[in-house]
C-alpha positions in Angstrom: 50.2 -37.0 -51.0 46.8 -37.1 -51.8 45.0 -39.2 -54.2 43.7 -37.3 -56.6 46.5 -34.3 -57.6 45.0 -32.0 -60.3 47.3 -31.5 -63.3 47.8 -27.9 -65.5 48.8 -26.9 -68.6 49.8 -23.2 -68.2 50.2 -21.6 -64.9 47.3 -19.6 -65.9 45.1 -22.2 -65.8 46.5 -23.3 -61.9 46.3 -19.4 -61.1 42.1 -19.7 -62.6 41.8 -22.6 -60.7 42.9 -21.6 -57.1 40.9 -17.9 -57.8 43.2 -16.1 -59.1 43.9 -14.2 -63.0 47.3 -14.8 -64.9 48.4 -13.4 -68.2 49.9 -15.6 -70.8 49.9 -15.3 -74.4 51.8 -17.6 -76.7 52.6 -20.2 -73.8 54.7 -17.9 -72.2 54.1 -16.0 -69.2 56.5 -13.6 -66.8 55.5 -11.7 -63.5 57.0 -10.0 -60.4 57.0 -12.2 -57.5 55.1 -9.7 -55.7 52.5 -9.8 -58.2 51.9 -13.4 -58.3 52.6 -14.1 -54.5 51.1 -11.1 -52.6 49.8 -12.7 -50.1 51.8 -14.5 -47.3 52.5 -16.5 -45.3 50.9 -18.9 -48.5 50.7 -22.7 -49.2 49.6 -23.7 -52.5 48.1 -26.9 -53.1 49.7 -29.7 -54.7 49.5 -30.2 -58.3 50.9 -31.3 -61.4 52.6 -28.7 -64.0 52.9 -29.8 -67.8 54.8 -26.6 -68.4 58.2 -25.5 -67.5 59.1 -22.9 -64.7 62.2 -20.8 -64.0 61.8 -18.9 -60.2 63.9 -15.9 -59.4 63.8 -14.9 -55.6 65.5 -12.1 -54.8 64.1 -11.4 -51.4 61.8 -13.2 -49.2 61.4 -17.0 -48.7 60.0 -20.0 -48.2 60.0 -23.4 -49.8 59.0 -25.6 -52.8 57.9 -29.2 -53.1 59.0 -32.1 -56.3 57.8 -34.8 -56.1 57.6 -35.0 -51.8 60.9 -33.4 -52.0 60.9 -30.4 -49.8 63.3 -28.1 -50.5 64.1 -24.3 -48.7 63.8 -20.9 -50.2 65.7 -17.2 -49.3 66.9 -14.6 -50.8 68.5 -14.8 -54.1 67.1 -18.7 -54.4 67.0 -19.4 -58.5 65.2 -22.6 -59.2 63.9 -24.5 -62.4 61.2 -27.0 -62.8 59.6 -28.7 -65.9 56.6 -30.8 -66.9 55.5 -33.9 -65.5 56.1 -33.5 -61.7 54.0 -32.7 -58.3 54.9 -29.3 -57.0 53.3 -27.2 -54.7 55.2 -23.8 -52.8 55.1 -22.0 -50.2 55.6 -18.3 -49.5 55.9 -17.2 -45.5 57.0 -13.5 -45.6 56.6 -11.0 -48.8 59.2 -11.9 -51.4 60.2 -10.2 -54.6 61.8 -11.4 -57.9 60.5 -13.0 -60.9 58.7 -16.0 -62.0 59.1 -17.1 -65.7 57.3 -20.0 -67.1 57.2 -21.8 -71.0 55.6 -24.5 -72.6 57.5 -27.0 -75.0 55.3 -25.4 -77.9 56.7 -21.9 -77.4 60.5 -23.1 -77.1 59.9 -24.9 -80.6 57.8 -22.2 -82.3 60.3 -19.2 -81.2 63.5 -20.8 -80.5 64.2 -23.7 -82.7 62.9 -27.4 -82.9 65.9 -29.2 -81.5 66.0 -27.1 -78.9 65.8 -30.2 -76.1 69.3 -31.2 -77.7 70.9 -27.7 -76.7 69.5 -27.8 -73.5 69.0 -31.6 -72.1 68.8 -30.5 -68.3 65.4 -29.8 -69.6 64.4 -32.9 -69.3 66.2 -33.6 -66.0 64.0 -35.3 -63.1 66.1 -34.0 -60.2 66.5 -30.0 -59.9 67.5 -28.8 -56.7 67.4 -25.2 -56.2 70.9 -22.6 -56.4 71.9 -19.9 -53.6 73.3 -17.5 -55.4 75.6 -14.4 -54.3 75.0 -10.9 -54.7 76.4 -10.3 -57.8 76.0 -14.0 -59.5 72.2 -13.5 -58.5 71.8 -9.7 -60.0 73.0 -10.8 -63.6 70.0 -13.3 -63.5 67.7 -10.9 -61.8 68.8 -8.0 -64.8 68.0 -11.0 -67.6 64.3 -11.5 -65.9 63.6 -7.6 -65.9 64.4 -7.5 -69.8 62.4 -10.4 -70.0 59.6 -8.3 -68.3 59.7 -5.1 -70.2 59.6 -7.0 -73.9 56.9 -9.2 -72.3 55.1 -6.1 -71.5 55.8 -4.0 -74.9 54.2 -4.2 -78.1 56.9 -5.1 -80.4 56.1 -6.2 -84.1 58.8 -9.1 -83.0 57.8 -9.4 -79.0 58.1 -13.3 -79.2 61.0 -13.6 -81.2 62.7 -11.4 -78.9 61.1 -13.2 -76.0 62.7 -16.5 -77.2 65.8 -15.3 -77.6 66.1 -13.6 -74.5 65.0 -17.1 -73.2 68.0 -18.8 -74.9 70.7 -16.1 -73.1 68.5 -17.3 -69.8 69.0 -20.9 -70.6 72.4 -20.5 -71.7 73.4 -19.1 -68.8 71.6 -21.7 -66.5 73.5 -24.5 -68.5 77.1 -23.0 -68.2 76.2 -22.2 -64.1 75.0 -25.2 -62.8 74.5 -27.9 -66.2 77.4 -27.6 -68.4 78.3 -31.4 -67.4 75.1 -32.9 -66.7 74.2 -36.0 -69.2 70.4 -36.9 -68.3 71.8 -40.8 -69.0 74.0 -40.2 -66.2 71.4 -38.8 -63.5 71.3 -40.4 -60.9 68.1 -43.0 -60.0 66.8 -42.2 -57.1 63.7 -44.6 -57.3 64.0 -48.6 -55.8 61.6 -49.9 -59.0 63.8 -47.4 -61.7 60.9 -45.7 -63.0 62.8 -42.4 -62.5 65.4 -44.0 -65.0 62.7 -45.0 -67.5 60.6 -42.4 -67.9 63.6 -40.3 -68.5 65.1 -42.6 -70.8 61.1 -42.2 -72.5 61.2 -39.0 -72.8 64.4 -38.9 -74.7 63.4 -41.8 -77.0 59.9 -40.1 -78.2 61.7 -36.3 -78.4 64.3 -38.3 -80.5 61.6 -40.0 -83.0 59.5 -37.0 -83.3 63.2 -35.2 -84.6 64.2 -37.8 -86.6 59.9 -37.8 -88.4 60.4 -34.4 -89.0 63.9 -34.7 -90.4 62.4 -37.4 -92.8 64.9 -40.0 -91.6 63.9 -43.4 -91.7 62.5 -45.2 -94.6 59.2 -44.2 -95.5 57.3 -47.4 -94.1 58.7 -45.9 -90.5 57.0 -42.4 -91.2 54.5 -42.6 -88.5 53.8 -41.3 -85.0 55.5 -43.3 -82.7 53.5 -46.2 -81.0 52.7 -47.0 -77.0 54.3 -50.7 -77.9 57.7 -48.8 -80.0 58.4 -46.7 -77.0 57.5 -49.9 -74.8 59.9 -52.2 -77.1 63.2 -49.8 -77.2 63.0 -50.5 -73.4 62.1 -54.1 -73.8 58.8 -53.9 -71.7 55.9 -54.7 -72.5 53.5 -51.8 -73.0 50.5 -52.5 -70.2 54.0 -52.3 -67.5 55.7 -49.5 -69.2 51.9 -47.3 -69.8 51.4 -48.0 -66.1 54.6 -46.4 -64.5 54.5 -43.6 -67.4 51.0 -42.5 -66.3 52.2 -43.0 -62.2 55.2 -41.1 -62.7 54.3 -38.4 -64.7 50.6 -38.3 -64.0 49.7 -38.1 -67.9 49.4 -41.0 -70.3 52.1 -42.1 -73.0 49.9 -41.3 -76.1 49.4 -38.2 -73.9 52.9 -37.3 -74.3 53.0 -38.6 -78.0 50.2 -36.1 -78.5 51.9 -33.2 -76.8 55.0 -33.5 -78.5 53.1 -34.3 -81.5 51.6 -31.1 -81.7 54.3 -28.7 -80.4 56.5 -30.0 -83.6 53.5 -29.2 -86.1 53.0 -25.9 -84.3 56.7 -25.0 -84.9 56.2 -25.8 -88.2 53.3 -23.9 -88.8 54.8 -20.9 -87.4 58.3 -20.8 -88.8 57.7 -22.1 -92.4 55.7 -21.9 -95.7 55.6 -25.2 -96.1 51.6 -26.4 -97.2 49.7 -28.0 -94.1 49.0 -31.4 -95.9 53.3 -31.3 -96.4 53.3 -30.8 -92.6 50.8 -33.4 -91.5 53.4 -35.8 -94.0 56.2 -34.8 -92.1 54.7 -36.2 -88.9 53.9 -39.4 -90.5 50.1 -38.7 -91.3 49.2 -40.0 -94.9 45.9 -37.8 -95.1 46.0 -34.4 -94.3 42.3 -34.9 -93.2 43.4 -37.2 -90.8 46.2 -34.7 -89.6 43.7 -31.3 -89.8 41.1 -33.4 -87.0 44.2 -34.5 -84.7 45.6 -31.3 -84.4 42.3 -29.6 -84.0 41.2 -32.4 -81.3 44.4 -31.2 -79.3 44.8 -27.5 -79.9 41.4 -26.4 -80.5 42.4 -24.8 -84.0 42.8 -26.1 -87.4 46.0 -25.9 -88.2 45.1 -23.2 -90.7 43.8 -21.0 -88.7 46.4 -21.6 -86.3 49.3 -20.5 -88.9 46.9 -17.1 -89.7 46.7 -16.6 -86.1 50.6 -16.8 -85.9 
């Protein structure tokens, strides 16, 4: 693996960066196959993807790589990846079918905030792909098309529909192949357990960013969560536990903490009237000044003109 792996937040920025154009609007994007992968045989680079990714193939094949796991392609292949991880693909004849991808913001603004509780294979580390049959692989390949028709319209509600489409999608995925699965219970593949705890990280900051928002906790607690709390509920200290966070996932912990940070603010932006400086309290800022410069600092908006731009 090389040294240096470039990381990207939307797949339209790894699309821009290997030469290529990719629409996305509201951190959601979904294309043919045969669109996105016309030329083959293809290898793509390795890189790191902070978004999520649901691939349809219906025909063709080839293979995809997690984390210097290597794993086959064919026809009707349906796979699922999500942020944090090294992946690269490959494509070696002309293949059809669908890729769908969505950032955490978009699940929280069009779906619903807890939405990582509904569906915890979301935060699952190991995903290996599903062979599907004929007609198991044609209800999925039916959902994308939808998907792709109100992604191409021009509703008045195109993203509320877009997010719920995306829960039947997700739905569906959990009751085929996650209906069991318990991200506690995954299996640690790694000899030093950093697969374990970055997992069990990611589940303790989604957890305190809920519980801020829910206003739980007594009000000397309402604040965004720390390196050295998320380093204490696994009793490291927080030089150890920021170094296998940043090797693992590629990104820092206050990286994360920003990112998640943001995505909650967004959805609250979006889908209530509450005033701004009652949404930077929320999140544990006491000065909406404070709040308006962070979330500008990571979204490149004020969180004003973010909610008229909603």
């Amino acid at each position: 693996m090389p040294d240096t792996i470039p990381s990207y937040d939307s797949m339209a920025a790894f699309y821009a960066a290997i030469g290529g154009t990719m629409e996305q609007v509201e951190g959601f994007t979904v294309h043919p196959m045969e669109e996105v992968h016309a030329e083959a045989p293809y290898v793509s680079p390795l890189f790191r993807a902070n978004y999520y990714s649901i691939v349809l193939i219906r025909t063709g094949g080839g293979h995809y790589v997690i984390d210097e796991q290597t794993h086959p392609t064919r026809a009707r292949t349906i796979y699922f990846t999500n942020p944090g991880h090294v992946k690269g693909f490959g494509v070696k004849e002309p293949t059809t079918g669908f890729v769908i991808t969505f950032e955490e913001g978009f699940l929280k603004r069009y779906v619903h905030g807890g939405v990582l509780d509904d569906f915890p294979f979301l935060i699952a580390e190991a995903v290996p792909p599903s062979y599907l049959a004929p007609e198991h692989f044609r209800s999925y390949d039916d959902l994308a098309a939808q998907l792709l028709r109100e992604y191409e319209g021009a509703s008045t509600y195109k993203f509320k529909v877009l997010g719920s489409l995306l829960v039947v999608l997700l739905l569906k995925l959990r009751e085929d192949f996650w209906d069991t699965y318990d991200p506690l219970c995954e299996a640690d593949d790694t000899t030093d357990g950093s697969t374990l705890l970055v997992r069990t990280f990611k589940r303790n900051l989604e957890a305190r960013l809920r519980a801020l928002v829910a206003g739980d906790g007594p009000p000397e607690a309402r604040a965004l969560p720390q390196v050295q709390d998320l380093a204490a509920a696994q009793h490291l200290h927080p030089s150890d536990f920021s170094t296998v966070v940043r090797r693992k996932t590629g990104r820092s912990v206050n990286a994360w903490i920003a990112e998640k940070a943001t995505a909650e603010a967004q959805a609250l932006l979006a889908r209530t009237e509450v005033p701004v400086k009652e949404v930077a309290y929320r999140l544990g800022f006491k000065e909406p000044g404070h709040f308006s410069r962070y979330f500008k600092k990571h979204t490149g908006q004020t969180p004003t003109t973010f909610r008229a731009g909603v």
